[in-house]
SEVEX-650884 format. One record per residue (C-alpha): x negated, y negated, z negated; residue number from 1; residue in three letters. Coordinates in nm, 2 decimals, decimal comma. Layout:
R      c1      c2      c3   nr  rest
R       X       Y       Z  NUM   ALA
...
END
This chain:
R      c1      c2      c3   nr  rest
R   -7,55   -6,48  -10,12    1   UNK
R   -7,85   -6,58   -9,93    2   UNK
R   -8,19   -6,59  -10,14    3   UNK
R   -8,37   -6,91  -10,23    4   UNK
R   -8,64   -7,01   -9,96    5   UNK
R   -8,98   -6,94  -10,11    6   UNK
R   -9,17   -7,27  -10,18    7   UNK
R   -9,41   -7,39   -9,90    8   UNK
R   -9,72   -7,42  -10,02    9   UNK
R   -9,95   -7,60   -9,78   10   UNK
R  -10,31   -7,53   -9,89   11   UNK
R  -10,56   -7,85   -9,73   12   UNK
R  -10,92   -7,78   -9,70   13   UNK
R  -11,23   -7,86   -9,49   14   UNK
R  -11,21   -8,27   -9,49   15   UNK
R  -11,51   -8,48   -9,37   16   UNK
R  -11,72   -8,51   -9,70   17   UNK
R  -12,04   -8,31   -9,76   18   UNK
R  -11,87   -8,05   -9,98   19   UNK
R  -11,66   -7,91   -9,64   20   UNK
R  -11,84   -7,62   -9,65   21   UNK
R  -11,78   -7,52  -10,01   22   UNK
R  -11,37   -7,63   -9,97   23   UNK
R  -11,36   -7,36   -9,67   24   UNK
R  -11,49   -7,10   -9,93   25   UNK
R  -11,28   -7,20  -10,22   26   UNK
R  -10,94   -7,24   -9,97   27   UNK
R  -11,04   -6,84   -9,83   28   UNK
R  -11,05   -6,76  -10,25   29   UNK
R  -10,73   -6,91  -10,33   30   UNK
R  -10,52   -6,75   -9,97   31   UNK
R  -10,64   -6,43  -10,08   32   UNK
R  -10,49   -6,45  -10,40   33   UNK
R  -10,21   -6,64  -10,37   34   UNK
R   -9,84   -6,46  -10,45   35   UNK
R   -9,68   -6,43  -10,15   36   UNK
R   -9,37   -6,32  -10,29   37   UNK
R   -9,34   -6,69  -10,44   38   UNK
R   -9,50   -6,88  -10,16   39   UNK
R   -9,46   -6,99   -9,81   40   UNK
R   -9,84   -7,00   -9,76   41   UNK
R   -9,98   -7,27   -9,47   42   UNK
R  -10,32   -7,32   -9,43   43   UNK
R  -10,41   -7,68   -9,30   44   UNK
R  -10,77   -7,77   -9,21   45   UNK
R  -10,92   -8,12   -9,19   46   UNK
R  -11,22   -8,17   -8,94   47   UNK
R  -11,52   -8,31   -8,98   48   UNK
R  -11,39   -8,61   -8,79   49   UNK
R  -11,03   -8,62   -8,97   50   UNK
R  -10,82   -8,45   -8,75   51   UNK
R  -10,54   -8,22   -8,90   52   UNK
R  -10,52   -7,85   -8,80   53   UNK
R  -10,33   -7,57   -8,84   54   UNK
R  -10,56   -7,26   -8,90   55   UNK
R  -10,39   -7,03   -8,69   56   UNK
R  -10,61   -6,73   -8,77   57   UNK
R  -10,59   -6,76   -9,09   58   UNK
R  -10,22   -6,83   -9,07   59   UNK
R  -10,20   -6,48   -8,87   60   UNK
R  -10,35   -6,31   -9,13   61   UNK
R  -10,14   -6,42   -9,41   62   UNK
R   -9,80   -6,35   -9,23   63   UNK
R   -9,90   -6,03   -9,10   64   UNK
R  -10,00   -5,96   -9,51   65   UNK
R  -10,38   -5,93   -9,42   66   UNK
R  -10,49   -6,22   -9,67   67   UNK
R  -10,76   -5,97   -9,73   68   UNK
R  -10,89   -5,99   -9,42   69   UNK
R  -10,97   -6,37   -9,45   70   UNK
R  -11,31   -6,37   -9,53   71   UNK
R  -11,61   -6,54   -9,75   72   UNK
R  -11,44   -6,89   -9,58   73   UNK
R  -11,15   -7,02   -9,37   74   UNK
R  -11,27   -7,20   -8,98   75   UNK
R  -11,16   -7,53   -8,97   76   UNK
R  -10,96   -7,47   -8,65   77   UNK
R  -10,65   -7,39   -8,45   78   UNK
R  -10,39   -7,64   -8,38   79   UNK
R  -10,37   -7,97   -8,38   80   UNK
R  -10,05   -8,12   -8,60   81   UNK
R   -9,96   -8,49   -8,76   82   UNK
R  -10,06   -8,55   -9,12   83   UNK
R   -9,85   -8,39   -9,33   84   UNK
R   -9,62   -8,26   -9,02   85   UNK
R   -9,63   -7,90   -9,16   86   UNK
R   -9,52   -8,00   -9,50   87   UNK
R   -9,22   -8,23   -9,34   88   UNK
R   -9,14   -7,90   -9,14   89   UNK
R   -8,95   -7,72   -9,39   90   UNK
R   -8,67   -7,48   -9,39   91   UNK
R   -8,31   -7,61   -9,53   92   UNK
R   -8,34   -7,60   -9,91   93   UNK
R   -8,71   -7,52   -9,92   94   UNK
R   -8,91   -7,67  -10,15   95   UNK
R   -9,27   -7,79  -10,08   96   UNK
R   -9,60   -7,87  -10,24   97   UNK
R   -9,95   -7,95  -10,16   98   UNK
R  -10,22   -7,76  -10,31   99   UNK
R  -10,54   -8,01  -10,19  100   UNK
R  -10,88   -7,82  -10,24  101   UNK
R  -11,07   -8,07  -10,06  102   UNK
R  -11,42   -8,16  -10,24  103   UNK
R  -11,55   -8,50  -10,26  104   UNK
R  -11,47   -8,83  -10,07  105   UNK
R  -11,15   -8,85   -9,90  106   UNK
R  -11,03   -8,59  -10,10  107   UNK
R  -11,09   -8,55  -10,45  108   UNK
R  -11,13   -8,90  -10,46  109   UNK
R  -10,72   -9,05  -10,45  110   UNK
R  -10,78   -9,06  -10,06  111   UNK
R  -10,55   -8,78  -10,00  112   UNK
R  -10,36   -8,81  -10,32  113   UNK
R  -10,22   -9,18  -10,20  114   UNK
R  -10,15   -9,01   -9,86  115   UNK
R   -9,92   -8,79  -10,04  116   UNK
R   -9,72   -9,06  -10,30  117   UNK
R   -9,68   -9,25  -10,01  118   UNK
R   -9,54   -9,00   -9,79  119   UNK
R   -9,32   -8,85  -10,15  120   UNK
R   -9,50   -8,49  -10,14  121   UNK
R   -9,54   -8,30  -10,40  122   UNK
R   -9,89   -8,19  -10,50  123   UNK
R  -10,14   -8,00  -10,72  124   UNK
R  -10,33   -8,20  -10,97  125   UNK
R  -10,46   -8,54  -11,09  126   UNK
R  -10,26   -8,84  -10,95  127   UNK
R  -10,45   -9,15  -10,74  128   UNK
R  -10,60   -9,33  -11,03  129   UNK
R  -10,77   -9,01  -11,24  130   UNK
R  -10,85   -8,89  -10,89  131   UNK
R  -11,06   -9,21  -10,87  132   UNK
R  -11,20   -9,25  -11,17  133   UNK
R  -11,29   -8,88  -11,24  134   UNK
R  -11,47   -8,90  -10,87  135   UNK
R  -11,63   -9,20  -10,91  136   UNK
R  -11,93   -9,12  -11,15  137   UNK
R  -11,97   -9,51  -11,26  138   UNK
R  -11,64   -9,55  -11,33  139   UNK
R  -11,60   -9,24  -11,53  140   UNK
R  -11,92   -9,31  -11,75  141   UNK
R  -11,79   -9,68  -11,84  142   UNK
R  -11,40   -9,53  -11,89  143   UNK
R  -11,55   -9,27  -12,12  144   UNK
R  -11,75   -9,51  -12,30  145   UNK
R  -11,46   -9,73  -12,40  146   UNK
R  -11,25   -9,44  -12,52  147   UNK
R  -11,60   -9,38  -12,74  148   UNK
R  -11,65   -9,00  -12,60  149   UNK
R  -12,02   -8,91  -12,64  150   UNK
R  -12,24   -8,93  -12,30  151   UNK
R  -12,63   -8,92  -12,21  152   UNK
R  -12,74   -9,26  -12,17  153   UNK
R  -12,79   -9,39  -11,84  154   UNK
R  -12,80   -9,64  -11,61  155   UNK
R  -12,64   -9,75  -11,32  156   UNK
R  -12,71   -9,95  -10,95  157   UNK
R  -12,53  -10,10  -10,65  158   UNK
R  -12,75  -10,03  -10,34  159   UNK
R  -12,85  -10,37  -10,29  160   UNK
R  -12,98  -10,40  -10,61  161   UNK
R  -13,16  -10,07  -10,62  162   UNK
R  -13,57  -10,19  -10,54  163   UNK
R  -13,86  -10,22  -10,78  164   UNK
R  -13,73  -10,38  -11,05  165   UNK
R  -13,47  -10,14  -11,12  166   UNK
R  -13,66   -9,85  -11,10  167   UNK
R  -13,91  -10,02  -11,38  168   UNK
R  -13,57  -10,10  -11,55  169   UNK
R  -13,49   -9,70  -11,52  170   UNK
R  -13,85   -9,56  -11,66  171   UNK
R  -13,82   -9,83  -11,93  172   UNK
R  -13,52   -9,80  -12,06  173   UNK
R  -13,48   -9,39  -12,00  174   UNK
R  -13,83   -9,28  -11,95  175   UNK
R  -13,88   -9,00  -11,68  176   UNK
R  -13,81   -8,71  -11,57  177   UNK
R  -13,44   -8,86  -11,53  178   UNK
R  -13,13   -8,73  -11,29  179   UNK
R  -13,01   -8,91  -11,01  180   UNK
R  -12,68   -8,85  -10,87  181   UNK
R  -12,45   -9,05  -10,62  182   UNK
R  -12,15   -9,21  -10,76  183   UNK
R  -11,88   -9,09  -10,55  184   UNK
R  -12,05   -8,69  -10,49  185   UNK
R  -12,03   -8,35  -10,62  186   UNK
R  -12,13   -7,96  -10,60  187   UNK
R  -12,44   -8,14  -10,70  188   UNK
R  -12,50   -8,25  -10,32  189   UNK
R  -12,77   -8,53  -10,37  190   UNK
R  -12,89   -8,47  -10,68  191   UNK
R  -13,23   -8,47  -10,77  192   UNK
R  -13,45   -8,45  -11,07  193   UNK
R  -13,74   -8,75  -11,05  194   UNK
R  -14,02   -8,67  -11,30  195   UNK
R  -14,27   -8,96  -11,22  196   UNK
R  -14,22   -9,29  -11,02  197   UNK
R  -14,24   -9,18  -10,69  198   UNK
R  -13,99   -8,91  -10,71  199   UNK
R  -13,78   -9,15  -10,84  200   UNK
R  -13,84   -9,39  -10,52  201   UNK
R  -13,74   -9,08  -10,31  202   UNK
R  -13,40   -8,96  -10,50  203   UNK
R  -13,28   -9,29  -10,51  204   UNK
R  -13,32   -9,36  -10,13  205   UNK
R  -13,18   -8,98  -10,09  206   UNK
R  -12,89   -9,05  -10,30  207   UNK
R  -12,80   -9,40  -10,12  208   UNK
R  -12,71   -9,18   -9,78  209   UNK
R  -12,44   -9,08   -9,92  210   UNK
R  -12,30   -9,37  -10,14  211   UNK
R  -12,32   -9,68  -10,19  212   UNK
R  -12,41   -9,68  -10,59  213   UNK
R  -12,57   -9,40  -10,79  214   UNK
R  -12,62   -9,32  -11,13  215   UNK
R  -12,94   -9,27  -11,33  216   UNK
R  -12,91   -9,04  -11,64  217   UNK
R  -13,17   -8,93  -11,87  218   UNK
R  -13,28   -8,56  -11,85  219   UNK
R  -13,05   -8,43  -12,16  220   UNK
R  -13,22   -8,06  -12,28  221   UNK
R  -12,90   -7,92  -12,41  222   UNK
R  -12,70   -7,63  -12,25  223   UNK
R  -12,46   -7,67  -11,95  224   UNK
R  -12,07   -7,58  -12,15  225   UNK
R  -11,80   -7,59  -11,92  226   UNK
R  -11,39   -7,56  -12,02  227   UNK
R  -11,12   -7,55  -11,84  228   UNK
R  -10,82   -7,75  -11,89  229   UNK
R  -10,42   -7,70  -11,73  230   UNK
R  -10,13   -7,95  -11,83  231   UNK
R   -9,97   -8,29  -11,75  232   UNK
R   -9,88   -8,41  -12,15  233   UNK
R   -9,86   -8,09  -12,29  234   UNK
R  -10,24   -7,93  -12,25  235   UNK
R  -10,40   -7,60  -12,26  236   UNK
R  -10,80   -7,55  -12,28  237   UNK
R  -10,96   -7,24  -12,19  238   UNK
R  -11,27   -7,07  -12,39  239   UNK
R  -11,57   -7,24  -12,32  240   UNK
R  -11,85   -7,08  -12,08  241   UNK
R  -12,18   -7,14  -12,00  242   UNK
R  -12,40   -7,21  -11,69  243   UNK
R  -12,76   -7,03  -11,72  244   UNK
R  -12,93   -7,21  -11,41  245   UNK
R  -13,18   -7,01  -11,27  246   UNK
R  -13,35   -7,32  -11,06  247   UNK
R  -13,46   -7,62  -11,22  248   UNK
R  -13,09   -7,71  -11,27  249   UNK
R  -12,80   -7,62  -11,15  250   UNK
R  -12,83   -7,71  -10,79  251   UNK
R  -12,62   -7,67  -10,45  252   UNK
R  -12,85   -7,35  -10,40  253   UNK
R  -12,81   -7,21  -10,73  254   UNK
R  -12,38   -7,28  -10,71  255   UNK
R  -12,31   -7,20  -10,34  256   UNK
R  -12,64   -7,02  -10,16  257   UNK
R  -12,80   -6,77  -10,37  258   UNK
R  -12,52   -6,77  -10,68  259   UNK
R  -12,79   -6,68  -10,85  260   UNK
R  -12,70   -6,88  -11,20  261   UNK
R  -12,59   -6,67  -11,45  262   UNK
R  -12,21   -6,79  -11,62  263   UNK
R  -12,13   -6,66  -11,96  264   UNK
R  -11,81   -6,68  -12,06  265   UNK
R  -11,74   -6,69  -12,35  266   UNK
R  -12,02   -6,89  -12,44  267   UNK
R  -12,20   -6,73  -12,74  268   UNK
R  -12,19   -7,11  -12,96  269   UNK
R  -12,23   -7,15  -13,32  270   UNK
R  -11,95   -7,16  -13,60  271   UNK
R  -11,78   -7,49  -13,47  272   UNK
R  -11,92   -7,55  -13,17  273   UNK
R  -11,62   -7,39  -12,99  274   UNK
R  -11,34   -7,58  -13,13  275   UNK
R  -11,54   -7,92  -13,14  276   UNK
R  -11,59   -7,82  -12,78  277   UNK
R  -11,25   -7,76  -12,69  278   UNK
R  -11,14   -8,12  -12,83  279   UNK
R  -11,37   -8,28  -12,67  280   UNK
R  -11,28   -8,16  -12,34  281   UNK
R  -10,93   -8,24  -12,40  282   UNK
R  -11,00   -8,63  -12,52  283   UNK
R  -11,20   -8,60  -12,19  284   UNK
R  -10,90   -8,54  -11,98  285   UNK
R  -10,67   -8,73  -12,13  286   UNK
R  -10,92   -9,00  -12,15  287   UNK
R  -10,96   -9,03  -11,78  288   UNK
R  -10,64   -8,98  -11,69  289   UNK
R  -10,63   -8,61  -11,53  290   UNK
R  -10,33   -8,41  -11,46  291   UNK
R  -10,26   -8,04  -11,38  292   UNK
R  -10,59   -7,91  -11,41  293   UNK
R  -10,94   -7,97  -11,43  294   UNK
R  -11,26   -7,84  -11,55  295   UNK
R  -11,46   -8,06  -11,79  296   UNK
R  -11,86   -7,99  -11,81  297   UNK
R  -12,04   -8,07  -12,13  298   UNK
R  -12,42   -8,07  -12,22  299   UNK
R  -12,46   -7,93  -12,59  300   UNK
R  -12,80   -8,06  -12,74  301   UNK
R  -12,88   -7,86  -13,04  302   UNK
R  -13,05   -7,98  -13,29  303   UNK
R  -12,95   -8,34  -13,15  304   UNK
R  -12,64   -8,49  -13,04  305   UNK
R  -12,45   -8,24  -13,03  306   UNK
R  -12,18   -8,23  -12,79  307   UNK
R  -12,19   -8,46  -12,49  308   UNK
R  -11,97   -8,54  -12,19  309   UNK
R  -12,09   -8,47  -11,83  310   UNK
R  -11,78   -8,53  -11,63  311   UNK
R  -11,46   -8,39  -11,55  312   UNK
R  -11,36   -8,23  -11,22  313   UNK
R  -11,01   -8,30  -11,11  314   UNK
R  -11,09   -8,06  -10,82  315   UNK
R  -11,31   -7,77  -10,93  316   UNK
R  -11,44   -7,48  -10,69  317   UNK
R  -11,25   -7,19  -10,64  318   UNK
R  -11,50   -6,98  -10,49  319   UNK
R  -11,63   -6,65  -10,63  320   UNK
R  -11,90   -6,77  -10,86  321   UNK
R  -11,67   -7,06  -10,97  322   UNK
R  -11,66   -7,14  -11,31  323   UNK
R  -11,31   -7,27  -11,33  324   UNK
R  -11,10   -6,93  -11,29  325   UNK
R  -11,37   -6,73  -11,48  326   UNK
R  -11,28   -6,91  -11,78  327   UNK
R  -10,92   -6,89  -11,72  328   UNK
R  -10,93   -6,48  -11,72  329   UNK
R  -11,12   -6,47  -12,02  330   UNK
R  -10,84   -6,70  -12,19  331   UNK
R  -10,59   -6,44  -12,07  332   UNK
R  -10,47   -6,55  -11,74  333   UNK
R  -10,52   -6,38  -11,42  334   UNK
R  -10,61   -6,56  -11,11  335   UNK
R  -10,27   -6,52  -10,93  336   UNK
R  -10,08   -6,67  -11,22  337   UNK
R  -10,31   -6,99  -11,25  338   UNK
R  -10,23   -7,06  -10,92  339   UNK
R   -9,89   -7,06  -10,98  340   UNK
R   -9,90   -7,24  -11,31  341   UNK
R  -10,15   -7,54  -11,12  342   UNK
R   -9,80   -7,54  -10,84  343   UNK
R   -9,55   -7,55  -11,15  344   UNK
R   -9,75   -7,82  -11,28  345   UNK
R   -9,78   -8,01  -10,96  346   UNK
R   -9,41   -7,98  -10,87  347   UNK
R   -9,31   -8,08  -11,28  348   UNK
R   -9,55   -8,38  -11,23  349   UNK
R   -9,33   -8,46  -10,90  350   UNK
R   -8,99   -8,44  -11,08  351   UNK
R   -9,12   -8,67  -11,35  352   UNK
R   -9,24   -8,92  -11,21  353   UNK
R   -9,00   -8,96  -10,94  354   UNK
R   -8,76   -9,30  -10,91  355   UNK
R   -9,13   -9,46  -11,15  356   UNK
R   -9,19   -9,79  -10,95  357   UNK
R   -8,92   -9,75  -10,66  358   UNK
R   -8,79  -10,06  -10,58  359   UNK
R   -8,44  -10,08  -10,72  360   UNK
R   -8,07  -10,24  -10,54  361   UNK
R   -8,10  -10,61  -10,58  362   UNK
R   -7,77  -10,78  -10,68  363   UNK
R   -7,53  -10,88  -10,41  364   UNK
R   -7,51  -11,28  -10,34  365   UNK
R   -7,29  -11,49  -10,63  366   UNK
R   -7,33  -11,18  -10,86  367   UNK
R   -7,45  -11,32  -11,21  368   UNK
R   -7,78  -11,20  -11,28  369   UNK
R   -7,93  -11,13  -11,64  370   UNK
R   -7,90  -11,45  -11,85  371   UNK
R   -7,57  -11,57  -11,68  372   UNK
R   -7,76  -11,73  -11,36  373   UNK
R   -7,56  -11,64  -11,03  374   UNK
R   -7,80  -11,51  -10,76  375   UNK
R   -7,74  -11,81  -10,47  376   UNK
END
């Protein structure tokens, strides 16, 4: 009897957001550790100007069982192929799956995600719509705040409405220093901190480059708690850990360039604090419509608020100072195996949902239809 074909997993990265750089790093984390004894591993790069590649050197590597040999990031280059030609490509009776690592816009954002529903590809994580929302800061905030999950108060601005007014609007309403973030960005890529009205001038106009509406959030002094979560309905939170910036705040620098800031995990929280944590994070997810796995980052105000929502992360970094798989081993499960379990989840998501909206045979010409009316 022959043996089962491995599952194809087809690992995108690179894309044409800001974040390529950090996707190379986490997609050259994850081939390293991926079980090749389960997986058909194919690494596909996206240029910076959307074309699909095959990254034959890396490819090389991985068939010749030198995954080690990868490196600190994976080149965005080698063949050209179609979109999704590799995953089409498949052996007789081989499964595949899509494991997208692509940061940011056309990417994390239900670009890609779409791309694959449309094409009926199985992949890792959350669907289009808590792609969306999770990516898109304003739509997050205003989701969250129906569902009644704590948040720092903020405000938020459409580029053509962004000008004097609304920057008096800003300092009145959340005084200064505040945080200004694009909508649809992350690995805190244009984010600033604005302490007095012209730094506030200056991080909005830097933070309309790369979107067209940004958020304004009031400078919360809490502690940066981070959990991760794995599931579709049934859910699994990790331990929570901490960020200890070591710049002003936990910067692109401070993530990606020095790693620098210090992660505890676990986080050392009072009698409580862990479990309230861990509850938020999962209303969190399951309030903004996540699947597979995400990480969720809180602010913890003591002597305040309390616990309060930053955002969630459908697609979080899987680089070496990445939070996400840190708190995973410290909640008992190994790097390798979260992989796996993300693809299980991916493929369970696929199987579920599959025949959900498909168009269905109509009824043949003079057949009655429901309520006794022949079709004419």
């Amino acid at each position: 009897m022959s043996e089962e074909p491995r599952t194809r997993l087809v690992v995108l990265f690179g894309g044409v957001s800001a974040e390529r750089d950090v996707s190379c790093i986490s997609a050259a984390h994850v081939l390293a550790a991926v079980d090749r004894d389960r997986f058909d591993v194919v690494p596909v790069g996206i240029d910076p100007e959307g074309r699909w590649l095959l990254a034959d050197a890396a490819k090389a590597l991985l068939d010749d069982g030198r995954a080690g040999e990868i490196g600190g990031t994976v080149a965005v280059a080698g063949t050209a192929i179609e979109p999704l030609g590799v995953a089409a490509a498949t052996a007789p009776g081989q499964q595949v799956v899509v494991l997208p690592l692509i940061h940011g816009p056309m990417g994390e954002d239900g670009t890609v995600q779409g791309l694959l529903e449309m094409a009926g590809v199985p992949y890792v994580g959350s669907g289009v719509l808590g792609s969306a929302i999770c990516m898109d800061k304003v739509a997050s905030k205003a989701l969250a705040t129906a569902a009644g999950l704590p948040q720092a108060r903020h405000l938020v601005g459409r580029d053509v409405e962004v000008d004097a007014a609304f920057r008096q609007r800003v300092i009145a309403t959340l005084g200064l220093p505040v945080f200004v973030k694009p909508a649809n960005l992350g690995s805190s890529v244009g984010v600033a901190r604005a302490a007095d009205p012209e730094a506030l001038a200056v991080a909005l106009a830097d933070a309309l480059r790369y979107d067209e509406w940004v958020v304004v959030e009031e400078a919360v002094a809490g502690r940066e708690i981070e959990l991760g979560v794995i599931g579709n309905a049934e859910l699994r939170v990790s331990v929570p850990g901490e960020i200890v910036p070591t710049h002003e705040f936990y910067d692109y620098d401070d993530k990606y360039v020095d790693g620098a800031a210090r992660l505890v995990v676990p986080a050392e929280l009072p009698e409580g604090v862990t479990e309230a944590a861990q509850a938020l994070a999962l209303a969190a997810y399951r309030g903004l419509r996540a699947d597979g796995y995400a990480r969720v980052d809180l602010f913890y105000e003591e002597g305040g608020r309390g616990l309060l929502l930053n955002e969630v992360n459908t697609i979080p970094g899987f680089t070496p100072y990445s939070m996400f798989p840190s708190l995973w081993a410290a909640s008992g499960v190994a790097y390798p195996e979260l992989i796996t379990e993300m693809v299980r989840l991916g493929l369970k998501r696929h199987a579920h949902r599959a025949g959900f909206g498909r168009a269905q045979p109509r009824p043949e010409a003079g057949v009655p239809r429901p309520g006794g009316a022949p079709r004419p």
